[in-house]
CHARMM-style PDB file with segment names, atoms N, HN, CA, C and O in Angstrom:
ATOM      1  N   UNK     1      13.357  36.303  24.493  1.00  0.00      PROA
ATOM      2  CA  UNK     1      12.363  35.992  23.492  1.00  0.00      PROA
ATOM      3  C   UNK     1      12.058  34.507  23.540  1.00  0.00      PROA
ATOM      4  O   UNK     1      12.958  33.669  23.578  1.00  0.00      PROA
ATOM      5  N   UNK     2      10.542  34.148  23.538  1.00  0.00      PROA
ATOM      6  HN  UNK     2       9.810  34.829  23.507  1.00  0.00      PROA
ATOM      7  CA  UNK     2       9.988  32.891  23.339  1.00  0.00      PROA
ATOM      8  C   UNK     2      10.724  32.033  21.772  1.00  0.00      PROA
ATOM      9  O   UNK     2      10.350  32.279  20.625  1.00  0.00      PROA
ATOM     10  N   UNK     3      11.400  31.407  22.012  1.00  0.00      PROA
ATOM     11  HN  UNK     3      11.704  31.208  22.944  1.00  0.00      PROA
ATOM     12  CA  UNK     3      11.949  30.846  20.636  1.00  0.00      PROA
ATOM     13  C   UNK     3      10.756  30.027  20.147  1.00  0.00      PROA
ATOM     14  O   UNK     3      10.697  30.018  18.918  1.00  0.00      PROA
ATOM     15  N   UNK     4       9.816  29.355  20.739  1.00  0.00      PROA
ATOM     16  HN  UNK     4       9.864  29.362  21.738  1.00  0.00      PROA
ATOM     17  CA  UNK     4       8.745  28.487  20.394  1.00  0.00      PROA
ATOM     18  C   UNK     4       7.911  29.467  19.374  1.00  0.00      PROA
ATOM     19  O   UNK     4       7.883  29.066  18.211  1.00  0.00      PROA
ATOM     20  N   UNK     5       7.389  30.405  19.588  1.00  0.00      PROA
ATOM     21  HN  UNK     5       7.412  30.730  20.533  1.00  0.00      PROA
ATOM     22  CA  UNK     5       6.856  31.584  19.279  1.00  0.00      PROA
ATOM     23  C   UNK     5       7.449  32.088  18.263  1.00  0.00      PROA
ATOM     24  O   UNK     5       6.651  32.530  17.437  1.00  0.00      PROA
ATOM     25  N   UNK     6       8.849  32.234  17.911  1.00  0.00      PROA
ATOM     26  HN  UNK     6       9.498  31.875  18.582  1.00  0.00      PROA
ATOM     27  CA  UNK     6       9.457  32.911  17.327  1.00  0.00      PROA
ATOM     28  C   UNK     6       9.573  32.397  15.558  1.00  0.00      PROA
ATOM     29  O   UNK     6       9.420  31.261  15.109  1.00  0.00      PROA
ATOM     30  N   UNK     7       9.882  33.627  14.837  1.00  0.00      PROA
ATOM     31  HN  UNK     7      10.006  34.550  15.201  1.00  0.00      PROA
ATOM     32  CA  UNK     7       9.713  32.837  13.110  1.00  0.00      PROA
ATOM     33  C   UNK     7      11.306  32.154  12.878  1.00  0.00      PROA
ATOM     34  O   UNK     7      12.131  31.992  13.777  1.00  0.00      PROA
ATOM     35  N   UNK     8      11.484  31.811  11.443  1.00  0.00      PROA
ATOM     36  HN  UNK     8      10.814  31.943  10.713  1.00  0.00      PROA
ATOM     37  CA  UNK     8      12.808  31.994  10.977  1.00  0.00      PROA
ATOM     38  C   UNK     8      13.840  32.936  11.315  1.00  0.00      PROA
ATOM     39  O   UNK     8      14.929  32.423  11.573  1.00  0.00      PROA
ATOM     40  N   UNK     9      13.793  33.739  11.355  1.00  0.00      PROA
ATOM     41  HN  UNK     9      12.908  34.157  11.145  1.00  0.00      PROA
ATOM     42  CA  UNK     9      14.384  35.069  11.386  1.00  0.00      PROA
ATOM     43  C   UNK     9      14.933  35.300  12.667  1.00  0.00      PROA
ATOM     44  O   UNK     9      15.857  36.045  12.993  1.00  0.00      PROA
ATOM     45  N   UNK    10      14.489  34.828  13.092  1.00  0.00      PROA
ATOM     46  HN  UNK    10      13.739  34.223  12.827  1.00  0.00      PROA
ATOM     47  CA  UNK    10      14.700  35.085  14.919  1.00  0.00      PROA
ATOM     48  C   UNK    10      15.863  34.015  14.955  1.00  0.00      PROA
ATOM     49  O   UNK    10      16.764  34.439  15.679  1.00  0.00      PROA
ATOM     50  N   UNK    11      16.117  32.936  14.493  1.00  0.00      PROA
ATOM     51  HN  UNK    11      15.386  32.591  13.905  1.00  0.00      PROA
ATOM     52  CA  UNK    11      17.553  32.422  14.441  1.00  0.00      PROA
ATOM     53  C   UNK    11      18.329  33.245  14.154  1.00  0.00      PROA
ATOM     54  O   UNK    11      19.280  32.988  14.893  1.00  0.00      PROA
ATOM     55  N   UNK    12      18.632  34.221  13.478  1.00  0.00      PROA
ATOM     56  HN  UNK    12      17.860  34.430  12.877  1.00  0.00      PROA
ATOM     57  CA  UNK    12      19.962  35.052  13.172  1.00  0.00      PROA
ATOM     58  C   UNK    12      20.445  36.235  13.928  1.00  0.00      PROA
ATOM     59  O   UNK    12      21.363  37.034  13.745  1.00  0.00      PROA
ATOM     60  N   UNK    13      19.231  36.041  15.136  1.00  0.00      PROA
ATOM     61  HN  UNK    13      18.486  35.391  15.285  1.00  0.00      PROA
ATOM     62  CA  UNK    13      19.652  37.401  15.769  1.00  0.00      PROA
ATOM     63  C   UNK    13      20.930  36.819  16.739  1.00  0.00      PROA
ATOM     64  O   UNK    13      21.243  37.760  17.468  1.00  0.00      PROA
ATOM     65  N   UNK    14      21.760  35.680  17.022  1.00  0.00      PROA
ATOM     66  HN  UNK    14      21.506  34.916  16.430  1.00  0.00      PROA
ATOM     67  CA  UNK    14      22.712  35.570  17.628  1.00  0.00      PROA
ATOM     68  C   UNK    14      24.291  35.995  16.783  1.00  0.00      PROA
ATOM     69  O   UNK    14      25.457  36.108  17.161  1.00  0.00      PROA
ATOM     70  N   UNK    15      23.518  36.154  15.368  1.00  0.00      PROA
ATOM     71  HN  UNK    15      22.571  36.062  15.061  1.00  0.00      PROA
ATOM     72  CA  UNK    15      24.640  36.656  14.638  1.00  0.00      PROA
ATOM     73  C   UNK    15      24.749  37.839  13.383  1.00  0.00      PROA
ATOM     74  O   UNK    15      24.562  37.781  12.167  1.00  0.00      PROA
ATOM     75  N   UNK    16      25.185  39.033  14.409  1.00  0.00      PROA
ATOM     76  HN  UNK    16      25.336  39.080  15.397  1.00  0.00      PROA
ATOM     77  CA  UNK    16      24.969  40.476  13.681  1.00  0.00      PROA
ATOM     78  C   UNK    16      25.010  40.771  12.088  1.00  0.00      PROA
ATOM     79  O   UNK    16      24.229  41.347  11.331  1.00  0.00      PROA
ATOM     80  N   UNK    17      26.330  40.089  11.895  1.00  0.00      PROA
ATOM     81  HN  UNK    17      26.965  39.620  12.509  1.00  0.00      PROA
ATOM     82  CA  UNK    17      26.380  39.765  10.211  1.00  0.00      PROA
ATOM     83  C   UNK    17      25.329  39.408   9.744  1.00  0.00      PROA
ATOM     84  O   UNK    17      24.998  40.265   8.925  1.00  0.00      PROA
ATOM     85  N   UNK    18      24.702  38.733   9.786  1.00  0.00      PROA
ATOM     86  HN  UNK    18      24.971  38.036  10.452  1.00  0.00      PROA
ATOM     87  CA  UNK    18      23.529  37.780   9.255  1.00  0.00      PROA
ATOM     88  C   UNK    18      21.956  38.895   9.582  1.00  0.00      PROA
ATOM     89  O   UNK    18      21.066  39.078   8.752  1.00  0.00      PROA
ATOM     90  N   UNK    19      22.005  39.546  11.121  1.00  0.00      PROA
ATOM     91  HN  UNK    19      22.729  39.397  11.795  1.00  0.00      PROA
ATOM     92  CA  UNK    19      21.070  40.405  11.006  1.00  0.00      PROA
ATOM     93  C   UNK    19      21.055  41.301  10.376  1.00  0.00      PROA
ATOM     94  O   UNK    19      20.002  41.818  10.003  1.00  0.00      PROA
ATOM     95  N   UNK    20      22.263  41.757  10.068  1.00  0.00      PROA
ATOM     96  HN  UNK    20      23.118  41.337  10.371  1.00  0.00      PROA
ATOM     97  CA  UNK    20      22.350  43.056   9.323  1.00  0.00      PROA
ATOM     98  C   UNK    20      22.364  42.724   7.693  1.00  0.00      PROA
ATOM     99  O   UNK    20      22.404  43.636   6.867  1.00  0.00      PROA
ATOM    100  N   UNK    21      22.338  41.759   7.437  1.00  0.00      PROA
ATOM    101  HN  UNK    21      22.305  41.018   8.107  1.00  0.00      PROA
ATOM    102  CA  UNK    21      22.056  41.525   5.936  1.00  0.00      PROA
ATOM    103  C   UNK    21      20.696  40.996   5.655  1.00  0.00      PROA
ATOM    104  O   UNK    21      20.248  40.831   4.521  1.00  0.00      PROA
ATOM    105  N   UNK    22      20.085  40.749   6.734  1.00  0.00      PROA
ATOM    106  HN  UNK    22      20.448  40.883   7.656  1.00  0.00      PROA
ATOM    107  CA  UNK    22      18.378  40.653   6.534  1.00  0.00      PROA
ATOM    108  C   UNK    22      17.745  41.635   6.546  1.00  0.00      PROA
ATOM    109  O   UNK    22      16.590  41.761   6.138  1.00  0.00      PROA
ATOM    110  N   UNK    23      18.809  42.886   7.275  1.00  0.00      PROA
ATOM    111  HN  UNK    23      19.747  42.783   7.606  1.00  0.00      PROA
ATOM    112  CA  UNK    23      18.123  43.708   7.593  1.00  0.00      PROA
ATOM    113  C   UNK    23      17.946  44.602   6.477  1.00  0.00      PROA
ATOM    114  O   UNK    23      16.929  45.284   6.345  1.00  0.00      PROA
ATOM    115  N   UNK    24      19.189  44.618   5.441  1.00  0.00      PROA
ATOM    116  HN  UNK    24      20.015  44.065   5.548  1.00  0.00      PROA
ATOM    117  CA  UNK    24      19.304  45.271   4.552  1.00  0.00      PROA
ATOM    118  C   UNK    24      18.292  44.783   3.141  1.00  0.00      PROA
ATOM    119  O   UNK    24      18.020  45.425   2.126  1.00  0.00      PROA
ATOM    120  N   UNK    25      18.027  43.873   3.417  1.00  0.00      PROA
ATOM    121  HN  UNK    25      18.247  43.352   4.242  1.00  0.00      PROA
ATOM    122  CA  UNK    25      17.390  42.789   2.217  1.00  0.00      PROA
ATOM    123  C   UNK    25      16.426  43.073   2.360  1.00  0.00      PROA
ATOM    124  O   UNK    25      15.838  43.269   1.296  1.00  0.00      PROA
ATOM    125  N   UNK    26      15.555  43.306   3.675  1.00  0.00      PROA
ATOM    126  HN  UNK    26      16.032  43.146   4.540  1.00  0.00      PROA
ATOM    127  CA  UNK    26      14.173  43.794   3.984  1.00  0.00      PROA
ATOM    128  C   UNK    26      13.591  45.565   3.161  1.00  0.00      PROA
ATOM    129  O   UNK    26      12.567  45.835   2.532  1.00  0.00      PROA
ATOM    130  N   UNK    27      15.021  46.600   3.632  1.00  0.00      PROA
ATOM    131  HN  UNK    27      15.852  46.380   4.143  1.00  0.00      PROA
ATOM    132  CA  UNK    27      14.980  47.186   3.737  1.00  0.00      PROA
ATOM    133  C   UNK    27      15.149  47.808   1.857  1.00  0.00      PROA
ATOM    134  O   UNK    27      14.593  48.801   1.388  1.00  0.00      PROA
ATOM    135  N   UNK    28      16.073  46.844   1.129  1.00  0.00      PROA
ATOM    136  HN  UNK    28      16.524  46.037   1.510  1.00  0.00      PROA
ATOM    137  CA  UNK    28      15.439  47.133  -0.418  1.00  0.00      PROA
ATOM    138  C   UNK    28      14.637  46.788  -0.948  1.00  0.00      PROA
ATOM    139  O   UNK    28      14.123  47.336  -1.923  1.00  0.00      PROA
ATOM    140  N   UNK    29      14.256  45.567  -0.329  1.00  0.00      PROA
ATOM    141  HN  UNK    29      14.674  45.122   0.463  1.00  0.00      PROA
ATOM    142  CA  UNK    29      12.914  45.185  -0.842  1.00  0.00      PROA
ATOM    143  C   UNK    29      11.646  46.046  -0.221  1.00  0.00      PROA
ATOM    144  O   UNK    29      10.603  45.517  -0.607  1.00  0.00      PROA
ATOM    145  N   UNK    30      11.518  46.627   0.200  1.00  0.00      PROA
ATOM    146  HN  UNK    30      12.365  47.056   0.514  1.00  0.00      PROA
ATOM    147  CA  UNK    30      10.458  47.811   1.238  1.00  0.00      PROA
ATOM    148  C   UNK    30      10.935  48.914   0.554  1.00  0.00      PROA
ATOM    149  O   UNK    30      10.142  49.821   0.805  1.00  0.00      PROA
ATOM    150  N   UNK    31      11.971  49.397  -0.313  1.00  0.00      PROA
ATOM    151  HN  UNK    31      12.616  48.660  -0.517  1.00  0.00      PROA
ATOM    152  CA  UNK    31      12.565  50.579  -1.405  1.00  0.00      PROA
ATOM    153  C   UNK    31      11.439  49.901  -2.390  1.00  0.00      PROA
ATOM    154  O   UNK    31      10.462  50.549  -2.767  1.00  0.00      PROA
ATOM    155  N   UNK    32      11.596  48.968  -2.650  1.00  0.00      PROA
ATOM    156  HN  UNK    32      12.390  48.442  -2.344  1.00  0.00      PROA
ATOM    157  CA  UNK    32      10.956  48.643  -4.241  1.00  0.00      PROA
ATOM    158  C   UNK    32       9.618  48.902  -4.143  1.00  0.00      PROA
ATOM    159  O   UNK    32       9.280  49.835  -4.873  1.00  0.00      PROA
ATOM    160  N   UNK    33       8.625  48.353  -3.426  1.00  0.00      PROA
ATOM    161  HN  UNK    33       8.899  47.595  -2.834  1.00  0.00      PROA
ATOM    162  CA  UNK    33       7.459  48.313  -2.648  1.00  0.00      PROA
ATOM    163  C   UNK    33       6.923  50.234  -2.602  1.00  0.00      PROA
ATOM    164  O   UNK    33       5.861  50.722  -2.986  1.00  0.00      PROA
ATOM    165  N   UNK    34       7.752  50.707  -2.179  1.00  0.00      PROA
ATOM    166  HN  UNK    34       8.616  50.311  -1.867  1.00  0.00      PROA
ATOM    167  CA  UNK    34       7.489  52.253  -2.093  1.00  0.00      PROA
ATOM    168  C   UNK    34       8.173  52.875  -3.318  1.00  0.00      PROA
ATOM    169  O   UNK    34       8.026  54.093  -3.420  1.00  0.00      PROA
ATOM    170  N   UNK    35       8.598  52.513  -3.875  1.00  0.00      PROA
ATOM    171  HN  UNK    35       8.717  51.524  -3.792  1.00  0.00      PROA
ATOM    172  CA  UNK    35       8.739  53.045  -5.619  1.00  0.00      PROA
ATOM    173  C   UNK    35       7.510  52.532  -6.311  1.00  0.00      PROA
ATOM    174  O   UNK    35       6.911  53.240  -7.121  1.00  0.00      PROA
ATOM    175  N   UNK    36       7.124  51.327  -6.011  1.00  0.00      PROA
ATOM    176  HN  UNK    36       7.610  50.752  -5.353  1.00  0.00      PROA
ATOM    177  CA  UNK    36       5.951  51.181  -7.148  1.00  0.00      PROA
ATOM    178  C   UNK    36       4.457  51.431  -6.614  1.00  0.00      PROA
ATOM    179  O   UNK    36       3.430  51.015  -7.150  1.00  0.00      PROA
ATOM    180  N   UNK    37       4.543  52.105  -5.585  1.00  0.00      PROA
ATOM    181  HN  UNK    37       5.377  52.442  -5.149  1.00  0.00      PROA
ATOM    182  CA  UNK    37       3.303  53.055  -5.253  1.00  0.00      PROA
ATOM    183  C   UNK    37       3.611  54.616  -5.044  1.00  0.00      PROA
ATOM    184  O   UNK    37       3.003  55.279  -4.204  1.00  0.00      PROA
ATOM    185  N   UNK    38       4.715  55.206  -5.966  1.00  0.00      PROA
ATOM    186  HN  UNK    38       5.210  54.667  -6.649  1.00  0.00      PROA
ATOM    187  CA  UNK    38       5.107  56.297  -6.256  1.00  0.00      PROA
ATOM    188  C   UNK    38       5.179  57.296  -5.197  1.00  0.00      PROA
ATOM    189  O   UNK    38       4.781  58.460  -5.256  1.00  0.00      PROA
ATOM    190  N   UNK    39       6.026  56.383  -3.710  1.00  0.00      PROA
ATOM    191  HN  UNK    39       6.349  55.438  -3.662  1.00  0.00      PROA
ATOM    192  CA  UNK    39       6.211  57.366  -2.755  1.00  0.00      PROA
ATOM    193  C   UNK    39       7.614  57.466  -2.714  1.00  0.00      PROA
ATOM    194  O   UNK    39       8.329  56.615  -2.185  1.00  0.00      PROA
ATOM    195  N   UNK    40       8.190  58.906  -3.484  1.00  0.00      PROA
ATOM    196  HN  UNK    40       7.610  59.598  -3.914  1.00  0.00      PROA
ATOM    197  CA  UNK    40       9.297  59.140  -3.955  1.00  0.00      PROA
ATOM    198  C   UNK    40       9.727  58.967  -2.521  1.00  0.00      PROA
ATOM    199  O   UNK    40      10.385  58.066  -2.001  1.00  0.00      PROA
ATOM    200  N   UNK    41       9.001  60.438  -1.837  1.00  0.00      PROA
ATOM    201  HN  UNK    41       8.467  61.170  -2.260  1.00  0.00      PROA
ATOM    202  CA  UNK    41       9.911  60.861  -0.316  1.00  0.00      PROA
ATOM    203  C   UNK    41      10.533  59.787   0.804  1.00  0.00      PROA
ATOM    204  O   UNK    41      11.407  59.960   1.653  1.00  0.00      PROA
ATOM    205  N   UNK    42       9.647  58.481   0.434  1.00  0.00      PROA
ATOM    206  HN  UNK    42       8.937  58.341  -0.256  1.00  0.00      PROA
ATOM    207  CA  UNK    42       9.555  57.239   1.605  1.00  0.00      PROA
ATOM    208  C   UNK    42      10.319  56.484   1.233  1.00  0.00      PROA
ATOM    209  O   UNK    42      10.810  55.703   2.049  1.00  0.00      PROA
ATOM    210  N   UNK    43      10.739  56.434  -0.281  1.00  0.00      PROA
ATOM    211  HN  UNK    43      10.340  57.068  -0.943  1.00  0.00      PROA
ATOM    212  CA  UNK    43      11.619  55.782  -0.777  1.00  0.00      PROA
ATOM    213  C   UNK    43      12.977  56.166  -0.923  1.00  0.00      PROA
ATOM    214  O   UNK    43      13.832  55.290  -1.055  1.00  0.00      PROA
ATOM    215  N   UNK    44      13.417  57.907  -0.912  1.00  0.00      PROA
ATOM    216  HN  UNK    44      12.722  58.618  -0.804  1.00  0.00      PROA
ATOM    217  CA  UNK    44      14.065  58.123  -0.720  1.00  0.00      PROA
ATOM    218  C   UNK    44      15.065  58.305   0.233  1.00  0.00      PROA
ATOM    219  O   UNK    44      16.273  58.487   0.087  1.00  0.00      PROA
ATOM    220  N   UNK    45      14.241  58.214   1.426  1.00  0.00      PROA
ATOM    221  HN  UNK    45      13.259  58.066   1.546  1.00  0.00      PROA
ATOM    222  CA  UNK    45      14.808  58.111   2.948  1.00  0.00      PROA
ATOM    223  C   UNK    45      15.297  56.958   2.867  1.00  0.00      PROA
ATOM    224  O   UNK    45      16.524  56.856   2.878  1.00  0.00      PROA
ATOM    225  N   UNK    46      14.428  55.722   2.759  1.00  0.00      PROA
ATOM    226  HN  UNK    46      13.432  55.805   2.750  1.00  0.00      PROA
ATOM    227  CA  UNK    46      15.019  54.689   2.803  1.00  0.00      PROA
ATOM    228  C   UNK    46      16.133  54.374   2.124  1.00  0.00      PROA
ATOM    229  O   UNK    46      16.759  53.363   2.442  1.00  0.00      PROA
ATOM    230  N   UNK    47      16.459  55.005   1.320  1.00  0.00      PROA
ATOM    231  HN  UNK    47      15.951  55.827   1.062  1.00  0.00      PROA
ATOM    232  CA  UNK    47      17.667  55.036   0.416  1.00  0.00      PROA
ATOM    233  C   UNK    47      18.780  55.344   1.172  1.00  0.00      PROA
ATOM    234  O   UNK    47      19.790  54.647   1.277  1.00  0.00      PROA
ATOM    235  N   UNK    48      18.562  56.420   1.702  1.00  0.00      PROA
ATOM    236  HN  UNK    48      17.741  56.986   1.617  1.00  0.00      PROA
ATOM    237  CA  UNK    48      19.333  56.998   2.860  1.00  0.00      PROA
ATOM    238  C   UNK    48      20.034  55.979   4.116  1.00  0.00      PROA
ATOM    239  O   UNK    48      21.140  55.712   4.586  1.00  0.00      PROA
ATOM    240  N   UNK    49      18.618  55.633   4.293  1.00  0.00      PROA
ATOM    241  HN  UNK    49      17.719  55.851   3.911  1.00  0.00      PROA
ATOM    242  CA  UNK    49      19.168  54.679   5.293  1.00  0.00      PROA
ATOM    243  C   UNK    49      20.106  53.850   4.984  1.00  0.00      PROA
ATOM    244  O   UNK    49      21.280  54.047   5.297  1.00  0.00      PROA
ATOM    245  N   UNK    50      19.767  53.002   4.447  1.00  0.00      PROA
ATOM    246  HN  UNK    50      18.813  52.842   4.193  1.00  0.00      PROA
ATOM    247  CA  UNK    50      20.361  51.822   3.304  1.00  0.00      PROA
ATOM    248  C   UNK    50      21.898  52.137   3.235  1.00  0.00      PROA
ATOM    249  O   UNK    50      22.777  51.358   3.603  1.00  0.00      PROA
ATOM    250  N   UNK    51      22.168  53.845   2.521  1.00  0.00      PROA
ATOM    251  HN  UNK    51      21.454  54.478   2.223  1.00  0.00      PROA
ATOM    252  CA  UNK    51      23.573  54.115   2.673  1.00  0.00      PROA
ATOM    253  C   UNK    51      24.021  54.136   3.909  1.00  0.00      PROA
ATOM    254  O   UNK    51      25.059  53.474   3.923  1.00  0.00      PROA
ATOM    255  N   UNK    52      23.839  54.449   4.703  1.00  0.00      PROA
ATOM    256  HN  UNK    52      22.995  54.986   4.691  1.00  0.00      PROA
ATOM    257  CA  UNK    52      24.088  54.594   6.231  1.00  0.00      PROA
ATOM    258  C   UNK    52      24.661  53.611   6.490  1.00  0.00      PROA
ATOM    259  O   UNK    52      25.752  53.561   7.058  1.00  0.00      PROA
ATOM    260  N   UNK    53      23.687  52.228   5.922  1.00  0.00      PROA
ATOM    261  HN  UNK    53      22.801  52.268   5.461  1.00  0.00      PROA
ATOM    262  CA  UNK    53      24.048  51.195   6.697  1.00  0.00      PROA
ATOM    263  C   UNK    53      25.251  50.567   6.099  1.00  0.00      PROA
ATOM    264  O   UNK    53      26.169  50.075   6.755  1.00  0.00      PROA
ATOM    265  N   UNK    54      25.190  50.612   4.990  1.00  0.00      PROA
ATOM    266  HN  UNK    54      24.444  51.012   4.458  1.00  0.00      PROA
ATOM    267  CA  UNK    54      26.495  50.267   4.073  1.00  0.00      PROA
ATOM    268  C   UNK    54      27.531  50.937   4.077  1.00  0.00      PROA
ATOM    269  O   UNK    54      28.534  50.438   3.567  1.00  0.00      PROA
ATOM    270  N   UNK    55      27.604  52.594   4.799  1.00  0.00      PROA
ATOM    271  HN  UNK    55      26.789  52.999   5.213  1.00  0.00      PROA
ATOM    272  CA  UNK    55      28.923  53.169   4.970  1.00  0.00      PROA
ATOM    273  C   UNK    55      29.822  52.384   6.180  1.00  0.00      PROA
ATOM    274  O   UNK    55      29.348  51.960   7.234  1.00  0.00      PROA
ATOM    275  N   UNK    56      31.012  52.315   5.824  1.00  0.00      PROA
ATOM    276  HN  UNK    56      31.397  52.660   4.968  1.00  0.00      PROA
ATOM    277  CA  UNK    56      31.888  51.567   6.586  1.00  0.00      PROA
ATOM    278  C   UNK    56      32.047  52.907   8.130  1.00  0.00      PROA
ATOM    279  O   UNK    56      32.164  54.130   8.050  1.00  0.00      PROA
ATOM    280  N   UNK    57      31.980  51.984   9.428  1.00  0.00      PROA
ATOM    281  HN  UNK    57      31.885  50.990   9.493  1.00  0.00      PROA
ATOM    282  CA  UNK    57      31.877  52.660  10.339  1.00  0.00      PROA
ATOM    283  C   UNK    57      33.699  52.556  10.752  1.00  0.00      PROA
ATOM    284  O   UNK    57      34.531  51.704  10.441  1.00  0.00      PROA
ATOM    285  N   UNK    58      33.821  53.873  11.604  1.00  0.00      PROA
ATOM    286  HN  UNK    58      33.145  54.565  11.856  1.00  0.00      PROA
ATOM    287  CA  UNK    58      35.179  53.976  12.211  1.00  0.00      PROA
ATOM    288  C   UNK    58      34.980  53.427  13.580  1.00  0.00      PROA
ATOM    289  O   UNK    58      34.144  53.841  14.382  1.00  0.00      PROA
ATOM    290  N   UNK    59      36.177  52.052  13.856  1.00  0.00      PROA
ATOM    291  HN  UNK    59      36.857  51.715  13.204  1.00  0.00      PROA
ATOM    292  CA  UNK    59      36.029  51.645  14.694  1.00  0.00      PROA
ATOM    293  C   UNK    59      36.486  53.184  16.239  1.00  0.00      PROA
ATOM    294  O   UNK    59      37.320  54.089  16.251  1.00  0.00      PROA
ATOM    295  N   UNK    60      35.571  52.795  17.119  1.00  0.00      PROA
ATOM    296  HN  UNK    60      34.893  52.060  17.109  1.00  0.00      PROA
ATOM    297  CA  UNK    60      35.703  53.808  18.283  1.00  0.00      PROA
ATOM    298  C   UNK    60      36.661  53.002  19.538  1.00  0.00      PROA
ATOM    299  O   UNK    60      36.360  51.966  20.130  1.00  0.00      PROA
ATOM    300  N   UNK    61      37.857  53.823  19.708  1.00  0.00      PROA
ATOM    301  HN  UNK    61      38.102  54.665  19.227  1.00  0.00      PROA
ATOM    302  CA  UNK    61      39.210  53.523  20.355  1.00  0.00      PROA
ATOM    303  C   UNK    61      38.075  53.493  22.330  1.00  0.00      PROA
ATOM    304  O   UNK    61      37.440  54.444  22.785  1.00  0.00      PROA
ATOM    305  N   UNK    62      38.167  52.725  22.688  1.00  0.00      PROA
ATOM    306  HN  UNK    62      38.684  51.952  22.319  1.00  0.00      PROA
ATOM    307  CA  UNK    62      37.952  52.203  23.977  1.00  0.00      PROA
ATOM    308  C   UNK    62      38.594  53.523  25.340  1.00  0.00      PROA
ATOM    309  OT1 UNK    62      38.501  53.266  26.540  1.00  0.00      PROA
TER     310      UNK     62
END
């Protein structure tokens, strides 16, 4: 990726923690956004997701 080109955001992709909490921040704020144009179904997935991402994963033995 062109870093010249690139926004804010594009700094944190060297560090997963940090992407994955933008990612999540995006991703309730885009819940709220589709609640207040009363798209239950779009909002509810995303809900979904959201848990997904917040369920603690089992590390996988090599």
């Amino acid at each position: 990726m062109d870093r010249a080109r690139g926004s804010d955001m594009d700094l944190s992709e060297t560090d997963p923690t940090v992407t994955r909490a933008l990612a999540l921040a995006l991703m309730r704020q885009a819940k709220e956004y589709l609640a207040a144009t009363n798209d239950v179904d779009a909002a509810d997935q995303l809900q979904r997701a959201i848990d997904t991402l917040l369920t603690p994963r089992t590390p996988v033995a090599a």
